[in-house]
C-alpha positions as CSV (number, residue, x, y, z in Angstrom):
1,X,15.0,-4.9,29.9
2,X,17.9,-3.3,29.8
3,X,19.9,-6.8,30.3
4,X,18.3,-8.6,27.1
5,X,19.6,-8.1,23.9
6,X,16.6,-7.3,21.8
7,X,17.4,-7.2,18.0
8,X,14.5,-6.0,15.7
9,X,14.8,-7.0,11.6
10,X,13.8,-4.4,9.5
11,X,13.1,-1.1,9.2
12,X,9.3,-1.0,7.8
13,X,6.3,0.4,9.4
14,X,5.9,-2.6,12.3
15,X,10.3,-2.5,12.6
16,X,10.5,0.8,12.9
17,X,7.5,1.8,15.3
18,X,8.7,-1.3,17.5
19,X,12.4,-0.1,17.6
20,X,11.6,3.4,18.6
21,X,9.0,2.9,21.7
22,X,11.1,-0.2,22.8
23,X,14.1,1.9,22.8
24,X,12.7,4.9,24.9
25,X,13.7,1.9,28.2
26,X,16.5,-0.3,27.1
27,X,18.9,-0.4,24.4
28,X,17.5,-2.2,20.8
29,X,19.5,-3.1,17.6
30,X,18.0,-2.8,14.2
31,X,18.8,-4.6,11.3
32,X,18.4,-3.4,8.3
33,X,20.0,-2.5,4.9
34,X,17.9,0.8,4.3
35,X,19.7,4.1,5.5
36,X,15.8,5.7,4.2
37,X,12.5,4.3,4.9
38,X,11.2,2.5,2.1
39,X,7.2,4.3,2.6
40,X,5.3,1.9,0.3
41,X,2.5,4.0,0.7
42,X,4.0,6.6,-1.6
43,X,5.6,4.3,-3.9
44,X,2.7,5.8,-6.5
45,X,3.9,9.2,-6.2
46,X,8.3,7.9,-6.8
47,X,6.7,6.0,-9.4
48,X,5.3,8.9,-11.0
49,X,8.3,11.0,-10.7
50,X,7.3,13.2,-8.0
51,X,10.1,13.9,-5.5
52,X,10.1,11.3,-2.7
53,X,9.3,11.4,0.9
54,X,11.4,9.2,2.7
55,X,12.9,10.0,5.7
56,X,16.1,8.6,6.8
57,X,16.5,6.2,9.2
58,X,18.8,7.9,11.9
59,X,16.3,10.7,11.7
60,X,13.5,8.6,12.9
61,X,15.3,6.6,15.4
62,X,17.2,10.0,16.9
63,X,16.7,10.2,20.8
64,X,16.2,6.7,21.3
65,X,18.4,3.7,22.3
66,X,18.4,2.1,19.3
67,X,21.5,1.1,17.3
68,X,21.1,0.6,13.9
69,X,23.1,-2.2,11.5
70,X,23.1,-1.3,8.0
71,X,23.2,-5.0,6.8
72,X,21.1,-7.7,5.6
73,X,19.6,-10.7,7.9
74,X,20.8,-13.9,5.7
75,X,19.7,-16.7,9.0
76,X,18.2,-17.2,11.6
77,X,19.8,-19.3,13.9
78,X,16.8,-20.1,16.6
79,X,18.9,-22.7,19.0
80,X,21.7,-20.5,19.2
81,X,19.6,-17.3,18.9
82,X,22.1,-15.6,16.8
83,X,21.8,-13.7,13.3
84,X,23.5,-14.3,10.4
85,X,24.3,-11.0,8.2
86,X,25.0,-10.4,4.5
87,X,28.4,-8.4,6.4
88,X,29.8,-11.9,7.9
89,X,28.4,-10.4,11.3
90,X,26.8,-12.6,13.7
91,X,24.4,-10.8,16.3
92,X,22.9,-12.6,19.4
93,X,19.6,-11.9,20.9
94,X,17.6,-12.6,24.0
95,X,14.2,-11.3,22.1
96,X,14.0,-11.1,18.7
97,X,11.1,-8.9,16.4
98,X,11.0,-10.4,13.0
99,X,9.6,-7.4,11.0
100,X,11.0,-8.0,6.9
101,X,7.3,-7.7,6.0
102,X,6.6,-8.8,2.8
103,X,7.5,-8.3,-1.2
104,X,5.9,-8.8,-4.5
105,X,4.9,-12.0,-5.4
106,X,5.6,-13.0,-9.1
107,X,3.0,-16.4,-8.7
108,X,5.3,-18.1,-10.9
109,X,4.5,-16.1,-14.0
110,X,6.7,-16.7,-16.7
111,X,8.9,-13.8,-17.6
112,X,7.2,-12.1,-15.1
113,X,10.6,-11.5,-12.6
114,X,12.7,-10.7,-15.5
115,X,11.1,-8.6,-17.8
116,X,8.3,-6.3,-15.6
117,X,9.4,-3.5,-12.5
118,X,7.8,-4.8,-9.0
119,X,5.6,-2.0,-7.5
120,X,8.5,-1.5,-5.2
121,X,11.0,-0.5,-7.8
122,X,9.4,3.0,-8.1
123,X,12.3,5.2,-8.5
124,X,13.5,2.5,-11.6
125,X,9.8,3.3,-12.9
126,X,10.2,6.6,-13.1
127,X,13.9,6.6,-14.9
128,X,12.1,4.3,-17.2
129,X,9.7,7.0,-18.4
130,X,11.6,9.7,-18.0
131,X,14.4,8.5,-20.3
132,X,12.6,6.6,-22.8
133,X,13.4,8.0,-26.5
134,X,8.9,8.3,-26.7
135,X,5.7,7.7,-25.5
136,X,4.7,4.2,-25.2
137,X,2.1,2.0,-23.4
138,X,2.5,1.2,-19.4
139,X,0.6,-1.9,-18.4
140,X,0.0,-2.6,-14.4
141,X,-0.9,-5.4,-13.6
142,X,-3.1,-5.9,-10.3
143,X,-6.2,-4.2,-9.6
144,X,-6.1,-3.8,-5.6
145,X,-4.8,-0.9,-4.1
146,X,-1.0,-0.5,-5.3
147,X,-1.9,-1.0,-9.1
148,X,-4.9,1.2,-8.7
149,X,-3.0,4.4,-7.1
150,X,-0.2,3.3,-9.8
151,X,-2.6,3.5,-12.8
152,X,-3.8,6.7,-11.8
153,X,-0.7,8.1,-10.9
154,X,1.1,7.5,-14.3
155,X,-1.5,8.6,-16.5
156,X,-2.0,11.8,-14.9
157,X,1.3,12.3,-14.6
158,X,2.4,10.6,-18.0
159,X,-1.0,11.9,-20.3
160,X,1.3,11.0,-23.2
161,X,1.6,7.5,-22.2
162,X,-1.6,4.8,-22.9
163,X,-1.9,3.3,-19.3
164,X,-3.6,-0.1,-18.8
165,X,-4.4,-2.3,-15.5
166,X,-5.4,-5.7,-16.2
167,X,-6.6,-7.9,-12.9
168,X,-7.9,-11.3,-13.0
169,X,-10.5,-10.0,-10.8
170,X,-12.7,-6.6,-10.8
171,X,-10.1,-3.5,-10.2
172,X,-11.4,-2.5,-6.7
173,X,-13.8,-5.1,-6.0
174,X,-13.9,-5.1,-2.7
175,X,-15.1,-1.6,-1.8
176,X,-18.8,-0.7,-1.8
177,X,-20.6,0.2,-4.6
178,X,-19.8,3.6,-4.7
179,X,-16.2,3.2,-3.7
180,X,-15.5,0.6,-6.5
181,X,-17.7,3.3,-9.5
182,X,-15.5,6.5,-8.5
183,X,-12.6,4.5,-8.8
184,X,-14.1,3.3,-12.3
185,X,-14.9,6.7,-13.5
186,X,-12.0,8.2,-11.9
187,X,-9.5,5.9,-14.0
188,X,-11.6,6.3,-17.1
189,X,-11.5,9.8,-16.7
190,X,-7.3,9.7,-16.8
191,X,-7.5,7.5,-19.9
192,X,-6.7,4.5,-18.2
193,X,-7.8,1.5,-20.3
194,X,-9.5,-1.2,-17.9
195,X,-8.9,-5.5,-18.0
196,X,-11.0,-7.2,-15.4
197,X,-11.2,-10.5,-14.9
198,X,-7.9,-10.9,-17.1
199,X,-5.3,-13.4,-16.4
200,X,-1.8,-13.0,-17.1
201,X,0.3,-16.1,-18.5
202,X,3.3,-14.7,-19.3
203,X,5.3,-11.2,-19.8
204,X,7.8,-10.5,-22.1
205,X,9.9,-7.7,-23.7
206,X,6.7,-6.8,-25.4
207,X,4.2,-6.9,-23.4
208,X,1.6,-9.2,-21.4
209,X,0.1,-12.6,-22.7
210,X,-2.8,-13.5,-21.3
211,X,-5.8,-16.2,-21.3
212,X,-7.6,-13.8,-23.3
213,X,-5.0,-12.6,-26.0
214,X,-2.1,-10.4,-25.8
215,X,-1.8,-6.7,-24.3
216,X,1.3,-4.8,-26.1
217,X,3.2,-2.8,-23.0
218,X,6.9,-0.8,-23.3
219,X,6.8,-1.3,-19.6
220,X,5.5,-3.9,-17.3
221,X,4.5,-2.6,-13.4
222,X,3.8,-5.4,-11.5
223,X,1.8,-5.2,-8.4
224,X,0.0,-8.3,-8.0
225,X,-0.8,-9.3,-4.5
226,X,2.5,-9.9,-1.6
227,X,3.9,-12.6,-0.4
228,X,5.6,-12.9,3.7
229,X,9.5,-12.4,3.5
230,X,10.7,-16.6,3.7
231,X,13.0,-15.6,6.4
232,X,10.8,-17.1,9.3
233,X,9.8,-20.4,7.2
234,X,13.3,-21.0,6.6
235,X,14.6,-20.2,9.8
236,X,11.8,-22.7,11.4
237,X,9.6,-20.5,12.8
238,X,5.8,-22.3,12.7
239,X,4.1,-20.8,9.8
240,X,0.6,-21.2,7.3
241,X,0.8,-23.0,4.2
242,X,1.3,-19.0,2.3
243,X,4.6,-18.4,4.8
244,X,3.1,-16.2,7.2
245,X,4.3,-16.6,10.9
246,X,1.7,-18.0,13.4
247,X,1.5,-16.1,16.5
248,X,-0.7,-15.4,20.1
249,X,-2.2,-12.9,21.0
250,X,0.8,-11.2,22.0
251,X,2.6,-11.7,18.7
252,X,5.0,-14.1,19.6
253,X,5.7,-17.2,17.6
254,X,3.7,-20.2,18.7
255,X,6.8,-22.3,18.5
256,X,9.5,-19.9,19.7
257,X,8.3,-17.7,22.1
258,X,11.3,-15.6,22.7
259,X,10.4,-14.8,18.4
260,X,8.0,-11.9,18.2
261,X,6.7,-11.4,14.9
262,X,4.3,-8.5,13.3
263,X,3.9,-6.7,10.2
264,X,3.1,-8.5,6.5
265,X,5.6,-11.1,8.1
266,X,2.7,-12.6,10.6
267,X,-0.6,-13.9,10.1
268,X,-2.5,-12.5,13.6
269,X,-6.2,-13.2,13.7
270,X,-8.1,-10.6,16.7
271,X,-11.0,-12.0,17.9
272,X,-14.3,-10.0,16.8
273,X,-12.2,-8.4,13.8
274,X,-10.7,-11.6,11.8
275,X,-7.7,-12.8,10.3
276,X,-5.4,-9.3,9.2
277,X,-4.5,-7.9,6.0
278,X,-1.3,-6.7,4.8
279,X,-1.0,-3.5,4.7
280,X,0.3,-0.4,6.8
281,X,-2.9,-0.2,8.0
282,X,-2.4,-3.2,10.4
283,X,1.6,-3.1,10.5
284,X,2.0,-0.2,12.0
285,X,-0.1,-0.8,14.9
286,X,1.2,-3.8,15.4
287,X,4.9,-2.2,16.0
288,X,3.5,0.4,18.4
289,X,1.8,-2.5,20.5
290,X,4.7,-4.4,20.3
291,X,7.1,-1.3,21.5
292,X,4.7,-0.6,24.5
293,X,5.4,-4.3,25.3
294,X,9.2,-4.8,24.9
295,X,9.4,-1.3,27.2
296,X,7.4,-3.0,30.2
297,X,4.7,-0.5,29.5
298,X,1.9,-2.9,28.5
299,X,1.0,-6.8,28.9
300,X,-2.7,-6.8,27.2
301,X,-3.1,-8.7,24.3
302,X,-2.9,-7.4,20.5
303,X,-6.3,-5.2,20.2
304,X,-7.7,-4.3,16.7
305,X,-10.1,-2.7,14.6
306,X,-10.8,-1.2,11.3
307,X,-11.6,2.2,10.5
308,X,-11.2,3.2,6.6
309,X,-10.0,2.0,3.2
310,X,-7.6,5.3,1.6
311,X,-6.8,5.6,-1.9
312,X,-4.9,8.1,-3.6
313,X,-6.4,8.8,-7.0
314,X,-3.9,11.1,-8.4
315,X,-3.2,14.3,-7.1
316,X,-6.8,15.9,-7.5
317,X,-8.7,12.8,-6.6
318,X,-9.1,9.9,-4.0
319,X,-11.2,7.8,-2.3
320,X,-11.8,7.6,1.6
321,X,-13.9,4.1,1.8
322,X,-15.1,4.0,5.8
323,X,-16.0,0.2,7.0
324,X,-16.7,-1.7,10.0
325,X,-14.6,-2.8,12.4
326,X,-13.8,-6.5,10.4
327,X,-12.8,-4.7,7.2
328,X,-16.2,-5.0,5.8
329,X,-17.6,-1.7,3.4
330,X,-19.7,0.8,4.7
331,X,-21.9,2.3,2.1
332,X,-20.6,5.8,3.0
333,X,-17.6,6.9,1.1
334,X,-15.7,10.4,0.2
335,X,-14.3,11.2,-3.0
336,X,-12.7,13.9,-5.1
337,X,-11.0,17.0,-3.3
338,X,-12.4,15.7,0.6
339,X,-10.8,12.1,-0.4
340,X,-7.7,13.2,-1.2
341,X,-7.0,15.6,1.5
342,X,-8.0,12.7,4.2
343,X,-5.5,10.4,2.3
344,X,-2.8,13.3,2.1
345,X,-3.5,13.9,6.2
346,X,-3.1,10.2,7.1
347,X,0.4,9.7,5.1
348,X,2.0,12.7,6.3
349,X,0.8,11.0,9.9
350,X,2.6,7.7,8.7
351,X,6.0,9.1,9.8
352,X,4.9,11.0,13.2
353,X,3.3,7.5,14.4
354,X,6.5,5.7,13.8
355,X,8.5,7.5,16.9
């Protein structure tokens, strides 16, 4: 190992995790722009102006062989298995762990990219509240996970602001019963007016149009549903129709096997659990895997399985959704105090898991 060059892109959950176990045996560069972990689990809480919890990189990767490159990947040069940087750097590997994960996708809204915040411009969400000159109306759009713990962040942190979250589908409609009605009552209860089944057409300086009419907004949060970094697709890495890299049961690329890939960045179906979601959930064990394997320390294939849905519902409230194996709901769920302590538990475990 200690002969290859093994070069990791990006510094997420799967980047990270993969880094630090590979470089416990050989030496690993990472490339990435970040000198702090982005932790898009706790976007909700920057949002919200709470003070943020990301670590810094060099504090994570301390006591392992890993040197990190503070640059962005621009190429991907597959023949000559080099990589193209932002710097004017070029960087050869032997191995190379595609990790960029994923970023909010606009679905070709119009006005959408210039006029509302992606979920992952938290810290600009919270200068927008902070300073503006009075209360106003904060529309998020999506109702999965990010625009639900959005929502109810904002409004119980902002009870001056009116706080909306319009989906074209039901807000939480994939948990059980009783996961999706505390979520309901839960949001109601902050004063957060609900849109389902609401499709957005357009955004402007004034708010949302949509097929139903227009919702007035001061401030547009947009956390709709992701979309793979196009890195891989452009380099010429095999990919689905939606981006995602195609890999084996080992995570390498299925037409460049000297390309592993993991994270939001690759689609990787386990047999008895499905096709997997983006997420933390299934990046992060994906980079631990992968580290185990770049440090000669495993040669099993991928494993997976489910164990719960987490929501943060504020700082009082959440939702703990447990499921089977294949991501399918349980009936069982914890709320309120329990809910939110689990969730709490689990991100402050986020950071231990990545070294």
């Amino acid at each position: 190992m200690t002969e290859k060059q093994i070069v990791v892109l990006g510094a997420g959950y799967a980047g990270l995790a993969a880094a630090t176990r590979a470089g416990k045996r050989g030496q690993v560069t990472l490339i990435a722009p970040e000198q702090r972990i982005l932790h898009r689990v706790r976007q909700h809480e920057t949002a919200a102006g709470h003070p943020e919890h990301r670590p810094a990189v060099a504090e994570v990767l301390r006591g392992r062989a890993v040197r990190h490159i503070a640059a962005r990947a621009t190429g991907i040069d597959l023949a000559g298995r080099k990589i193209v940087l932002d710097n004017g750097e070029v960087v050869a590997y032997d191995t190379l762990v595609h990790a960029l994960g994923s970023r909010t996708a606009w679905h070709g809204v119009p006005g959408a990219a210039e006029h509302a915040y992606a979920a992952e411009r938290a810290a600009g969400i919270a200068e927008r509240l902070r300073t503006a000159d009075r209360p106003g109306t904060v529309a998020v759009v999506g109702g999965g996970a990010t625009g639900i713990e959005l929502a109810a962040e904002l409004a119980e942190a902002h009870p001056r602001w009116t706080v909306r979250i319009v989906a074209a589908d039901q807000v939480g409609g994939w948990f059980s019963a009783k996961g999706r009605g505390h979520v309901h009552r839960v949001l109601r209860g902050l004063g957060v007016a609900i849109h389902e089944h609401t499709t957005v057409t357009a955004v402007d300086t004034e708010g949302l149009t949509t097929a139903d009419g227009r919702i007035p907004a001061d401030l547009v949060v947009w956390a709709a549903s992701m979309e793979p970094h196009p890195l891989a697709a452009e380099a010429g890495l095999a990919v689905t129709p939606a981006g995602r890299a195609i890999v084996d049961d080992h995570l390498r690329s299925v037409s460049h096997p000297e390309v592993y890939v993991i994270g939001d960045a690759a689609e990787v179906t386990v047999p008895g659990t499905g096709t997997l979601r983006m997420g933390c959930a299934t990046a992060l064990p994906q980079g631990q895997y992968l580290g185990k394997v770049l440090a000669g320390r495993t040669d099993k294939p991928f494993a997976f399985r489910y164990v719960v849905q987490c929501l943060s519902l504020g700082r009082r409230d959440g939702l703990v959704q447990l499921i089977h194996g294949d991501d399918s709901m349980r009936p069982s769920v914890l709320t309120g105090r329990t809910g939110r302590l689990v969730k709490a538990a689990i991100l402050r475990s986020v950071v231990m898991s990545l070294r």
